[in-house]
Structure formats: C-alpha cells, structure tokens
Biotite code that builds the C-alpha atoms (Angstrom):
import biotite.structure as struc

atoms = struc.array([
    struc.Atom([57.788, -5.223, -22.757], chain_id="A", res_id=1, res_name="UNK", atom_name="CA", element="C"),
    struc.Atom([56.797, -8.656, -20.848], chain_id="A", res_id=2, res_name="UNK", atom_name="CA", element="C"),
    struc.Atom([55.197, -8.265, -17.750], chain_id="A", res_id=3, res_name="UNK", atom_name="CA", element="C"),
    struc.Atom([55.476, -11.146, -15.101], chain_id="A", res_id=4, res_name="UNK", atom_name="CA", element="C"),
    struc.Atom([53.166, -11.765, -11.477], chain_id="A", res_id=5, res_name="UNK", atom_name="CA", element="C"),
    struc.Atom([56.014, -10.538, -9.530], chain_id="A", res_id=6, res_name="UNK", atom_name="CA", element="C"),
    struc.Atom([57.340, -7.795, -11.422], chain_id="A", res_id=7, res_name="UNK", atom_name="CA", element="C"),
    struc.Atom([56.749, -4.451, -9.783], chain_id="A", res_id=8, res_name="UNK", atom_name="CA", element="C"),
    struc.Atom([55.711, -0.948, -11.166], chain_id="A", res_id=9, res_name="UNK", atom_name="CA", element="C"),
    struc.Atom([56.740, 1.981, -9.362], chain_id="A", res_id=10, res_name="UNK", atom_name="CA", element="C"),
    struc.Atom([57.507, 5.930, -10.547], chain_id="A", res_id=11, res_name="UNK", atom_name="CA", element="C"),
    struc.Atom([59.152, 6.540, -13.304], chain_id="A", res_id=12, res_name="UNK", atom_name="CA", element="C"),
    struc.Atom([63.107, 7.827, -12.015], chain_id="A", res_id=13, res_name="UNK", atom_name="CA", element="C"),
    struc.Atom([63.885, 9.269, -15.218], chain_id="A", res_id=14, res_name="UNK", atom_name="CA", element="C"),
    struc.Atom([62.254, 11.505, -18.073], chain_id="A", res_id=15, res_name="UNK", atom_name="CA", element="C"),
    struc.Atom([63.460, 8.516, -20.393], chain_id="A", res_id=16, res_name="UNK", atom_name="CA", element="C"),
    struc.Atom([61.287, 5.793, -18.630], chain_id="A", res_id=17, res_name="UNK", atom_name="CA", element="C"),
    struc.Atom([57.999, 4.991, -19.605], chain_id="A", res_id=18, res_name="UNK", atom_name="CA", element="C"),
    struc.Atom([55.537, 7.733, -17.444], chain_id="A", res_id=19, res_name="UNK", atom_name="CA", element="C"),
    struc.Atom([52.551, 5.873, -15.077], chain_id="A", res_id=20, res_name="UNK", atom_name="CA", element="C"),
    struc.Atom([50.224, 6.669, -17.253], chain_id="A", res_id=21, res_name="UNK", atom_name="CA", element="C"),
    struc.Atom([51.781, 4.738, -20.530], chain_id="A", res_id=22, res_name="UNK", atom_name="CA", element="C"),
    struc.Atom([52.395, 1.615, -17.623], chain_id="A", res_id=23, res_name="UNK", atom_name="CA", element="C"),
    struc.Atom([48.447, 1.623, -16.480], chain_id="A", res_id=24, res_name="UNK", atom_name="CA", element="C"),
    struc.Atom([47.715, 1.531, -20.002], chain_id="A", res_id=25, res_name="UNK", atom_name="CA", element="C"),
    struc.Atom([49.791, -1.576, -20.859], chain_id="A", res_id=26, res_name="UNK", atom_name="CA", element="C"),
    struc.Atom([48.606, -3.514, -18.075], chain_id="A", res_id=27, res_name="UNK", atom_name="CA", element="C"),
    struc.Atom([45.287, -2.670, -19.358], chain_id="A", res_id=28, res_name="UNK", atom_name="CA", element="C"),
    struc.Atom([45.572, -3.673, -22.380], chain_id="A", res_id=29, res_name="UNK", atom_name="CA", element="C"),
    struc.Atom([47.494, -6.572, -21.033], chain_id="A", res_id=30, res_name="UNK", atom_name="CA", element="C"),
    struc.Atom([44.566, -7.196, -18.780], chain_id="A", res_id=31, res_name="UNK", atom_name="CA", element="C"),
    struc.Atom([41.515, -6.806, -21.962], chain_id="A", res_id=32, res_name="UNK", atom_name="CA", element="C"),
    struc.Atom([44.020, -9.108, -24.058], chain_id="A", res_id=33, res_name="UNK", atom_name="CA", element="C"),
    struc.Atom([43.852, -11.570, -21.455], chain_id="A", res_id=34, res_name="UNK", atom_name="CA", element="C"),
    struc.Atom([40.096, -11.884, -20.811], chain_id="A", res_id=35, res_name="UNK", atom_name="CA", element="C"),
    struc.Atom([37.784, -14.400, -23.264], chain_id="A", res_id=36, res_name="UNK", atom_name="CA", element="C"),
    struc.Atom([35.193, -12.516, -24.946], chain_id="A", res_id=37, res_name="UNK", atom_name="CA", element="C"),
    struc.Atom([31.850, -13.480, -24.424], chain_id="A", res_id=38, res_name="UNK", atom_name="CA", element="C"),
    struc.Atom([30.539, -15.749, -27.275], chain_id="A", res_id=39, res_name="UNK", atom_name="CA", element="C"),
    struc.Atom([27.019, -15.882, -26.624], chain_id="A", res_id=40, res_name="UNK", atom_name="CA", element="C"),
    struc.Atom([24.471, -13.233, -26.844], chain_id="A", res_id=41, res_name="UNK", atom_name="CA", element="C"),
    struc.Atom([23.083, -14.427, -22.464], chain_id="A", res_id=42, res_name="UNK", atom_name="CA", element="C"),
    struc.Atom([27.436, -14.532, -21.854], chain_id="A", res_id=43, res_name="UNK", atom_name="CA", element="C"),
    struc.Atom([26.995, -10.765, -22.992], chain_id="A", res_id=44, res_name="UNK", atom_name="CA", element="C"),
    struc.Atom([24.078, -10.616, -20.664], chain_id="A", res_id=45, res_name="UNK", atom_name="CA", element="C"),
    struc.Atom([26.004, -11.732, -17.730], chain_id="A", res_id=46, res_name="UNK", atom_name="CA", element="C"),
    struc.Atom([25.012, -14.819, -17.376], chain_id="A", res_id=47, res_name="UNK", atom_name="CA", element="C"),
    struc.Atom([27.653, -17.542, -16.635], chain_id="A", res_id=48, res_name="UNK", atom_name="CA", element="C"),
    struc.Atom([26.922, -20.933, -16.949], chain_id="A", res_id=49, res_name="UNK", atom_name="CA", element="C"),
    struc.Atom([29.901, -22.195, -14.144], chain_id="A", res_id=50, res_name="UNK", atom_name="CA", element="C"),
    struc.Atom([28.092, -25.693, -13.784], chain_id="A", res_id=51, res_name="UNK", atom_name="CA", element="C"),
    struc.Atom([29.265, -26.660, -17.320], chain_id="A", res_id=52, res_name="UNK", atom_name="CA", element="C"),
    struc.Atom([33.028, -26.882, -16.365], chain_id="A", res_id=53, res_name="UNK", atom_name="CA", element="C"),
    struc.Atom([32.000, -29.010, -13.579], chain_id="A", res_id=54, res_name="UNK", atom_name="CA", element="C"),
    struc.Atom([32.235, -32.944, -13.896], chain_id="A", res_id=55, res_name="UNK", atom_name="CA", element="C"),
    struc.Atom([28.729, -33.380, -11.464], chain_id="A", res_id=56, res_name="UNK", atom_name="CA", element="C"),
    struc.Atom([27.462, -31.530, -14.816], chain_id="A", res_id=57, res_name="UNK", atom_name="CA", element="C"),
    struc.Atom([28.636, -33.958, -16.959], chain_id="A", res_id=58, res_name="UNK", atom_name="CA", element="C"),
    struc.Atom([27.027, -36.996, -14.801], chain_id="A", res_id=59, res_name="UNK", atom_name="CA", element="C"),
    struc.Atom([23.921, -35.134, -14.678], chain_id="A", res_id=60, res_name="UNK", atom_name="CA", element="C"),
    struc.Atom([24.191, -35.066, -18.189], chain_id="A", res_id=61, res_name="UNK", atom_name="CA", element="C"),
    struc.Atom([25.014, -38.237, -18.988], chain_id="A", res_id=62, res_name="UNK", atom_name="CA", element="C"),
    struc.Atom([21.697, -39.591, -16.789], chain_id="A", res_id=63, res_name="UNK", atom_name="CA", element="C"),
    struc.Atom([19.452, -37.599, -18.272], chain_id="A", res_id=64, res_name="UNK", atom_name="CA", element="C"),
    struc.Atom([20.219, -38.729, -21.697], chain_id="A", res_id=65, res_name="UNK", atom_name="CA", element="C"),
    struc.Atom([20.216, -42.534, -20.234], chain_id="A", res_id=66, res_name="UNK", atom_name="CA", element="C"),
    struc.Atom([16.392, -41.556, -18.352], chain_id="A", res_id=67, res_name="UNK", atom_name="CA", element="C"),
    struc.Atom([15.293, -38.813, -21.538], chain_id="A", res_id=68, res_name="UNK", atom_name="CA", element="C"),
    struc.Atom([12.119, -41.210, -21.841], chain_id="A", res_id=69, res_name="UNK", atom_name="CA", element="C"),
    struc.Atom([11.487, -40.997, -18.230], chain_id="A", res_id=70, res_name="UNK", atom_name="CA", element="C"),
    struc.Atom([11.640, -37.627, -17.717], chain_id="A", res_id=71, res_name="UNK", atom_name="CA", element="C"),
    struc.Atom([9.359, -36.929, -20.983], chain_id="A", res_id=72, res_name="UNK", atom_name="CA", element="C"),
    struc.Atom([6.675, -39.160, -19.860], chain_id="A", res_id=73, res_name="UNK", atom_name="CA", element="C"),
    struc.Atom([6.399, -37.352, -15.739], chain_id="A", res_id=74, res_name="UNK", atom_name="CA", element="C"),
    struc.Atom([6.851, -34.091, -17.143], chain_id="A", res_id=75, res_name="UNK", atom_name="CA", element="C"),
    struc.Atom([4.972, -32.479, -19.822], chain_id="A", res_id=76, res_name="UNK", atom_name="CA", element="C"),
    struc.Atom([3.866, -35.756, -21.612], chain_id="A", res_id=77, res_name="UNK", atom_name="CA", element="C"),
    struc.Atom([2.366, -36.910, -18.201], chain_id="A", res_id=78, res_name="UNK", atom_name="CA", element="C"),
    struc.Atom([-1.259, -35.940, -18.719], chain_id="A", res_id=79, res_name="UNK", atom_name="CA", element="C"),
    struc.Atom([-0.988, -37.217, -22.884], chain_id="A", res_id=80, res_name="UNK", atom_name="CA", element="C"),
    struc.Atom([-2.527, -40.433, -22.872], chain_id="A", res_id=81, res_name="UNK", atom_name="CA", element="C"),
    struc.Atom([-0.843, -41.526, -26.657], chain_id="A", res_id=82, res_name="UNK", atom_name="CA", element="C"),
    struc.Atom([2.565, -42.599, -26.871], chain_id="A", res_id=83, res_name="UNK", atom_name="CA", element="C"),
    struc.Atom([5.840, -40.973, -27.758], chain_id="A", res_id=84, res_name="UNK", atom_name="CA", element="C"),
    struc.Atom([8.512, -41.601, -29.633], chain_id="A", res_id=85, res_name="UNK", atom_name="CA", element="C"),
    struc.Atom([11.758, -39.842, -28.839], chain_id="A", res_id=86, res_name="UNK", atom_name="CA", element="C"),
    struc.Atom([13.240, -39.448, -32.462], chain_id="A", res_id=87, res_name="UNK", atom_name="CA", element="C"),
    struc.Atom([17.234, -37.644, -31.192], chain_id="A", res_id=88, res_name="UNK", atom_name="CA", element="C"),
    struc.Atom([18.886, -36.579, -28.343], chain_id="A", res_id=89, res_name="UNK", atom_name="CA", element="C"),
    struc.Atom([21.093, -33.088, -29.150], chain_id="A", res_id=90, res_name="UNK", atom_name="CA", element="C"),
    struc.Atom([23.787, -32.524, -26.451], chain_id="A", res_id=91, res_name="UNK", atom_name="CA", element="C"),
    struc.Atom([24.710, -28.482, -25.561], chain_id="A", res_id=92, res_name="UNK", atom_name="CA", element="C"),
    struc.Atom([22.312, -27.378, -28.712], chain_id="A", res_id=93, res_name="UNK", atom_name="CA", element="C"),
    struc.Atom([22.535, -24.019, -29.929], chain_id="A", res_id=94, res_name="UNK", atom_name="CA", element="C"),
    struc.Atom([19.726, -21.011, -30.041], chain_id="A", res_id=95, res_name="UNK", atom_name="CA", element="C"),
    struc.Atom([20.299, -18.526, -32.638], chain_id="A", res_id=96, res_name="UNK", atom_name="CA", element="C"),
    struc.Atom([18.323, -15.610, -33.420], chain_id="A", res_id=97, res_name="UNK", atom_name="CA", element="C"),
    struc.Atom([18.106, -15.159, -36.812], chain_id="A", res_id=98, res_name="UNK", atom_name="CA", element="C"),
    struc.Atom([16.611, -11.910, -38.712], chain_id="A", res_id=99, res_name="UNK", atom_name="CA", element="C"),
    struc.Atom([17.090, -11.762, -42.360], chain_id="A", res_id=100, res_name="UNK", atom_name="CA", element="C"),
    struc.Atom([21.056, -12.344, -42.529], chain_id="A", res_id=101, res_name="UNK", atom_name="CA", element="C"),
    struc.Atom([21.494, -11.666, -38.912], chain_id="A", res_id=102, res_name="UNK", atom_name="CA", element="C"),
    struc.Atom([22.781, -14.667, -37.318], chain_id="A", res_id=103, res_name="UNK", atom_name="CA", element="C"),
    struc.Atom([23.262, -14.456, -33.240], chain_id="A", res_id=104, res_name="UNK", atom_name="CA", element="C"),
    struc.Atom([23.861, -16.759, -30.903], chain_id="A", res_id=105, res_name="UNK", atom_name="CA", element="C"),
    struc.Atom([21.939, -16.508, -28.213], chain_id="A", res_id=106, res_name="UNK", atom_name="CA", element="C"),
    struc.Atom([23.165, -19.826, -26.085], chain_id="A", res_id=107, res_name="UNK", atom_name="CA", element="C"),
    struc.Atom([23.143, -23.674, -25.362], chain_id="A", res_id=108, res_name="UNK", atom_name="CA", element="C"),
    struc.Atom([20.511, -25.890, -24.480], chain_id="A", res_id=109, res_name="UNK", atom_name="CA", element="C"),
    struc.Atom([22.199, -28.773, -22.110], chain_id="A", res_id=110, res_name="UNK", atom_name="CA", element="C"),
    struc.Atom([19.936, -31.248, -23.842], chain_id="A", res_id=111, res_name="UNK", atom_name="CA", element="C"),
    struc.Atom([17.489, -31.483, -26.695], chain_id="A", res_id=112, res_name="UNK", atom_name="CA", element="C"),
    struc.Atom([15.053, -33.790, -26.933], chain_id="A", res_id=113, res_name="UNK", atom_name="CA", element="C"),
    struc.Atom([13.464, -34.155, -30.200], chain_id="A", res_id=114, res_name="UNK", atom_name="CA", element="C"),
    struc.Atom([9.634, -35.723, -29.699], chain_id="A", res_id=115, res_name="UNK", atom_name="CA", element="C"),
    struc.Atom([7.495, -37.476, -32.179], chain_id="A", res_id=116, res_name="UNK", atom_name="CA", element="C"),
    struc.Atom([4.054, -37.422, -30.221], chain_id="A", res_id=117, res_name="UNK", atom_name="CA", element="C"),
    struc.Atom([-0.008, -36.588, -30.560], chain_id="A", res_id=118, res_name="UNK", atom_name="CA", element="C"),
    struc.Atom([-0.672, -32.942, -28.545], chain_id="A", res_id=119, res_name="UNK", atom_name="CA", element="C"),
    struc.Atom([-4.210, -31.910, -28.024], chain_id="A", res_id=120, res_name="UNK", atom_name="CA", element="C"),
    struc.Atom([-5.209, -29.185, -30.207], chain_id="A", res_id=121, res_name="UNK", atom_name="CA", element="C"),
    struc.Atom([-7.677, -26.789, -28.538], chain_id="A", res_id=122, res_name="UNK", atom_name="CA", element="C"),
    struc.Atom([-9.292, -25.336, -31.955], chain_id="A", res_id=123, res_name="UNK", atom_name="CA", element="C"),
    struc.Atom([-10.143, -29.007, -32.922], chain_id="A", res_id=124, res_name="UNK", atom_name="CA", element="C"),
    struc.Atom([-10.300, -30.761, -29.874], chain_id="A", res_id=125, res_name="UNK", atom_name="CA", element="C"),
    struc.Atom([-8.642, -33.648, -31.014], chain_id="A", res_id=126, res_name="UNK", atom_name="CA", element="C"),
    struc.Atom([-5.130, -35.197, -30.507], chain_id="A", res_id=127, res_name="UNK", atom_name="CA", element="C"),
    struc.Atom([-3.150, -34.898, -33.584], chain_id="A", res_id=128, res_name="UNK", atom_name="CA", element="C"),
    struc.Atom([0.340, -35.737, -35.221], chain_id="A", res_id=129, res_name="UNK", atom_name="CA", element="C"),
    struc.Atom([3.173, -33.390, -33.949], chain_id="A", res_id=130, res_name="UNK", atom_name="CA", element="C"),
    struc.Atom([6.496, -32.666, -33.643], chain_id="A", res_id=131, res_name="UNK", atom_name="CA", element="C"),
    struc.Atom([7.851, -31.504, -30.237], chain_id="A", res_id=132, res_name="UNK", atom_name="CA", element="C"),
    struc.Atom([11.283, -30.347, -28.812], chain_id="A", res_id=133, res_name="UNK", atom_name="CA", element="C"),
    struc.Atom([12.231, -30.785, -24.904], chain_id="A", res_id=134, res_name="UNK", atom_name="CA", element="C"),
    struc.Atom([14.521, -27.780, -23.341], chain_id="A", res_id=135, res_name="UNK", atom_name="CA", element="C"),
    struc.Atom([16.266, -29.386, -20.940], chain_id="A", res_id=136, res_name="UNK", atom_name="CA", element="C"),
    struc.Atom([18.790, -27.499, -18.677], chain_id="A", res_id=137, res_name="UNK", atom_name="CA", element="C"),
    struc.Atom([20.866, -29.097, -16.447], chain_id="A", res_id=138, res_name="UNK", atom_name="CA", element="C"),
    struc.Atom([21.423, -27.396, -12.681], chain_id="A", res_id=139, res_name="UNK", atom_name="CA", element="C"),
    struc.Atom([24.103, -29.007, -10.313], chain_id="A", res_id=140, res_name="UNK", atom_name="CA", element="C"),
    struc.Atom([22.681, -26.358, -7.865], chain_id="A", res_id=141, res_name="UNK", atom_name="CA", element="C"),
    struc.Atom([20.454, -22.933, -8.202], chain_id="A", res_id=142, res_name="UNK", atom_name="CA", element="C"),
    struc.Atom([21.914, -20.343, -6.234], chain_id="A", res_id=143, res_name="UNK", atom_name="CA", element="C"),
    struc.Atom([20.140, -17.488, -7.773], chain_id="A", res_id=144, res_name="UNK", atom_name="CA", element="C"),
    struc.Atom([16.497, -18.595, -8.896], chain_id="A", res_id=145, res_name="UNK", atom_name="CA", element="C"),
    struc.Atom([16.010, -15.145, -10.993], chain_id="A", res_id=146, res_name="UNK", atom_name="CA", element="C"),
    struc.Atom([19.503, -15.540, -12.975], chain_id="A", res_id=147, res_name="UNK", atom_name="CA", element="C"),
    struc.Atom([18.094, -19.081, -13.888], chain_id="A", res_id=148, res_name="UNK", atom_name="CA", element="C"),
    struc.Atom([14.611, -17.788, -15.151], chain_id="A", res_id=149, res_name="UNK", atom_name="CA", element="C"),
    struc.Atom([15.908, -15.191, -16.774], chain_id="A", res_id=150, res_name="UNK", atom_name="CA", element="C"),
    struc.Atom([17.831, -17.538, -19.053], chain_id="A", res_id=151, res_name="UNK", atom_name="CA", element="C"),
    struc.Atom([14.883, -19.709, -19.340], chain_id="A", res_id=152, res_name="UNK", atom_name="CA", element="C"),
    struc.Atom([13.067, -16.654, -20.250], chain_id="A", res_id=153, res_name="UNK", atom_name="CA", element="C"),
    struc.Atom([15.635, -16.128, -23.140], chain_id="A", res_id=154, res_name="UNK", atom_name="CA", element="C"),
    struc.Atom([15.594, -19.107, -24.966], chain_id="A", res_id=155, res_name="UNK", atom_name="CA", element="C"),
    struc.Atom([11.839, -18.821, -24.497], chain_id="A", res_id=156, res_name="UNK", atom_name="CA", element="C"),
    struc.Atom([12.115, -15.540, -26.560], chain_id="A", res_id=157, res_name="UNK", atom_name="CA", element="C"),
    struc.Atom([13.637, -17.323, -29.358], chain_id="A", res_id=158, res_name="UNK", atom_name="CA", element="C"),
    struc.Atom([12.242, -19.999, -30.205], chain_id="A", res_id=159, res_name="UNK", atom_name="CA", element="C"),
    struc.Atom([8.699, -21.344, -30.999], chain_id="A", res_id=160, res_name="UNK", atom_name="CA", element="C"),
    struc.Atom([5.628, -22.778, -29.222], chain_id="A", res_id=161, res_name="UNK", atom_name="CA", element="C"),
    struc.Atom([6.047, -26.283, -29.578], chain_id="A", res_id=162, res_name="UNK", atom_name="CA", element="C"),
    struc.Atom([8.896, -26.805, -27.288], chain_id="A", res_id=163, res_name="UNK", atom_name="CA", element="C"),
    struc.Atom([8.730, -26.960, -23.083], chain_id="A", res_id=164, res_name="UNK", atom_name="CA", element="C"),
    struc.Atom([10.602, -26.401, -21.088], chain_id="A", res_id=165, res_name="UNK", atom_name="CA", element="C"),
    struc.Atom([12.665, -28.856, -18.110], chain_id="A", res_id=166, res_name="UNK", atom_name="CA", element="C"),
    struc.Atom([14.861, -28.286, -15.428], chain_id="A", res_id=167, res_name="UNK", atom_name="CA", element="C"),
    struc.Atom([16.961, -31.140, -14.181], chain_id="A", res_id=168, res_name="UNK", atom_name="CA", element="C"),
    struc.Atom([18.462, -30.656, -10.669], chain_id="A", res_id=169, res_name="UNK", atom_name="CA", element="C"),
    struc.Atom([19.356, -32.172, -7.288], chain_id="A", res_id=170, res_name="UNK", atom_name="CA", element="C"),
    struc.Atom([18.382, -29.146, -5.496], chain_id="A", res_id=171, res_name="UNK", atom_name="CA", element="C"),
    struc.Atom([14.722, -28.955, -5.440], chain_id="A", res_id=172, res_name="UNK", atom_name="CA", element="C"),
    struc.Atom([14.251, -26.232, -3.342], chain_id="A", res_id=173, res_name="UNK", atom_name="CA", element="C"),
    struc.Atom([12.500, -24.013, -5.886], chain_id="A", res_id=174, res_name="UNK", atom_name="CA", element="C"),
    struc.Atom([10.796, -26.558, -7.907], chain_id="A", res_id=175, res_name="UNK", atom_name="CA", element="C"),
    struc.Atom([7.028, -25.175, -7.141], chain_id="A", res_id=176, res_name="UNK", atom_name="CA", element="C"),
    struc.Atom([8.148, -21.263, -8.070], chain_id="A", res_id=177, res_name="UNK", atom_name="CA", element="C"),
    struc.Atom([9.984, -22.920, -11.100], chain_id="A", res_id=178, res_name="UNK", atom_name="CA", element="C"),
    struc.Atom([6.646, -24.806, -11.889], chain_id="A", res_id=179, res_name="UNK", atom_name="CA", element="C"),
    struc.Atom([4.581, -21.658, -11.436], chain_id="A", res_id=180, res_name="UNK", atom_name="CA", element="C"),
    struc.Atom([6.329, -19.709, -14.376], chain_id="A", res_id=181, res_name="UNK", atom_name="CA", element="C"),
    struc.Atom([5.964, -22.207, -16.392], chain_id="A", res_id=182, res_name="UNK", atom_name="CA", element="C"),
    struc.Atom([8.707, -24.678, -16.361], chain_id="A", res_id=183, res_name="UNK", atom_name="CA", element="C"),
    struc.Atom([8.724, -28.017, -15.650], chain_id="A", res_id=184, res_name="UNK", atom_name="CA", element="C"),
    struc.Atom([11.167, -29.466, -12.572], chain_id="A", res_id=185, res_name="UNK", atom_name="CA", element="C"),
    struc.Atom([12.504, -32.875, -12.475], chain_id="A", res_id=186, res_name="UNK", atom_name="CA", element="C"),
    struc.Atom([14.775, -33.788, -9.725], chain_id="A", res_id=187, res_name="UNK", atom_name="CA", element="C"),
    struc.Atom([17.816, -35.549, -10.418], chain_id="A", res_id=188, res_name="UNK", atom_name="CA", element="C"),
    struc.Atom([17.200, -39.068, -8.884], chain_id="A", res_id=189, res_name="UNK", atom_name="CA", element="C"),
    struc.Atom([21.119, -40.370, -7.779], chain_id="A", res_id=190, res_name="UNK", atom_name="CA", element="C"),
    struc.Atom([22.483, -37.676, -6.102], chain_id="A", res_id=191, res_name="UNK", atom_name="CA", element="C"),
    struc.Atom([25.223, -40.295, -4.337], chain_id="A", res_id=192, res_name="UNK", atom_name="CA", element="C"),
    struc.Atom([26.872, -40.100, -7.693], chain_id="A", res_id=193, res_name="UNK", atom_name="CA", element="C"),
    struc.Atom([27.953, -36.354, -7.295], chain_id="A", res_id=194, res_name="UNK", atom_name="CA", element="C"),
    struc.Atom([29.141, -36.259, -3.796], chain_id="A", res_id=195, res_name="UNK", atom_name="CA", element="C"),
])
C-alpha cells in the first residue's frame, strides 16, 4: 500500500478493510523507514551537528585551514617559545573508540591539525621533541554552550593527552567559560564573509 501527503485515513467502513490499528502501524513503520539512523556514537547521544550542512560552515572551514598556522601559534603554542611545524591538515577526521575488536565511532573533528613541535616536559624540565594534534571544531554560532562542551568533553574521553583542544567561531560570547574548562577560543576573524 503507498501512502501519499494528502491521502487521508479514516475508520475502517467494512470488516474487509484494514482495522486502525494495522493503518497506525504502517505509517509507523513508514515513518521509522523514513528516518536516517544515527551513525555516530554523540548522533546517538543527541547531539546534532546542524552547522555542517550550512555553507558559512564550509567558509569557516576553508579559513581556518588557509590561517591553521595562525591559530596554532595564539592558541596553545602561544606561550612555546620553539617553532612549529604543521606536518597535515585532516578535514571532518574521525574518533573511534576502539576496545579489543570493538570499533565505534564516536564522531568528526572539523579539522585536524597534525603538529611537529618541542612541549615542555614537567618531569624533566626541558623542552623536548613531540608530536601534537590540534582539535579544532568549527561553530557558525553556539546556541547551547553545554551541548557544545559536552561534545568537547567526548572526544576528550577518547583520545590521548597530547592533543588540545580549539574552538573556531564568530560568536564569542562564551569564549572566557569555554577557556575556563579547558578549551581554547579563537574567533573567526572575517565575519563579512558569512552574512
């Protein structure tokens, strides 16, 4: 049976057509059928990432790759006195969680930054060779501040200690809270690009 937008359901008129209750459950299974699963392990969460089907996204995205080297040297590189060497650039990178041959995904990372650099190392007190990564998600606006630490908080959980973390907005409205839990904020510097 096809259903269309303007086809109509009313009481069945006969003991030989289909009873309300055998109707509700097509539609609902019309209805399940119709929705996408979620394919991440934060989708399942309930977070959902609407900025990435918007273009303003994709310009933020495309300057922040353009001003990576930038944005590493005022964030968390901005008290290293060595140099840096930014080795790749990884658009919408994936986090897994991985536990013997358990494989989840737990979401995308807007932008990687992969980071050949000297870190201090409190144990020795000395800079030495390292290997850093840059989390970098991109915000065309924050409307909920908690939904957007929570899924910093996530990809946190899974991965290691050598990465930090950057958000990359024009609204800077929460930049010191977002600082004070231990993210760094860098505001997107051409907003007359976006509207």
């Amino acid at each position: 049976m096809k259903f269309s937008a303007k086809m109509k359901v009313s009481a069945p008129k006969s003991a030989t057509s289909p009873s309300c209750k055998t109707v509700s459950k097509q539609f609902r299974k019309i209805i399940i059928m119709g929705q996408i699963k979620a394919k991440t392990h934060l989708e399942k969460l309930g977070f959902s990432d609407s900025d990435k089907k918007d273009s303003k996204h994709d310009i933020i995205q495309k300057w922040v790759q353009k001003n990576i080297e930038t944005i590493v040297s005022e964030t968390f590189m901005a008290n290293n006195p060595h140099p840096f060497t930014i080795k790749n650039v990884y658009w919408e990178y994936p986090v897994n969680h991985i536990s013997g041959s358990y494989k989840m995904l737990v979401g995308y990372v807007d932008i990687v930054a992969h980071i050949k650099c000297k870190i201090y190392f409190s144990d020795t007190k000395e800079y030495e060779d390292a290997e850093m990564y840059a989390f970098i998600e991109i915000k065309t606006q924050i409307p909920s501040l908690g939904e957007l630490i929570r899924q910093m908080r996530a990809y946190q959980n899974y991965n290691d200690r050598r990465t930090s973390y950057i958000i990359v907005s024009p609204d800077d409205r929460h930049s010191e809270t977002l600082e004070s839990q231990g993210f760094y904020f860098y505001k997107y510097k051409d907003p007359t690009q976006l509207f």
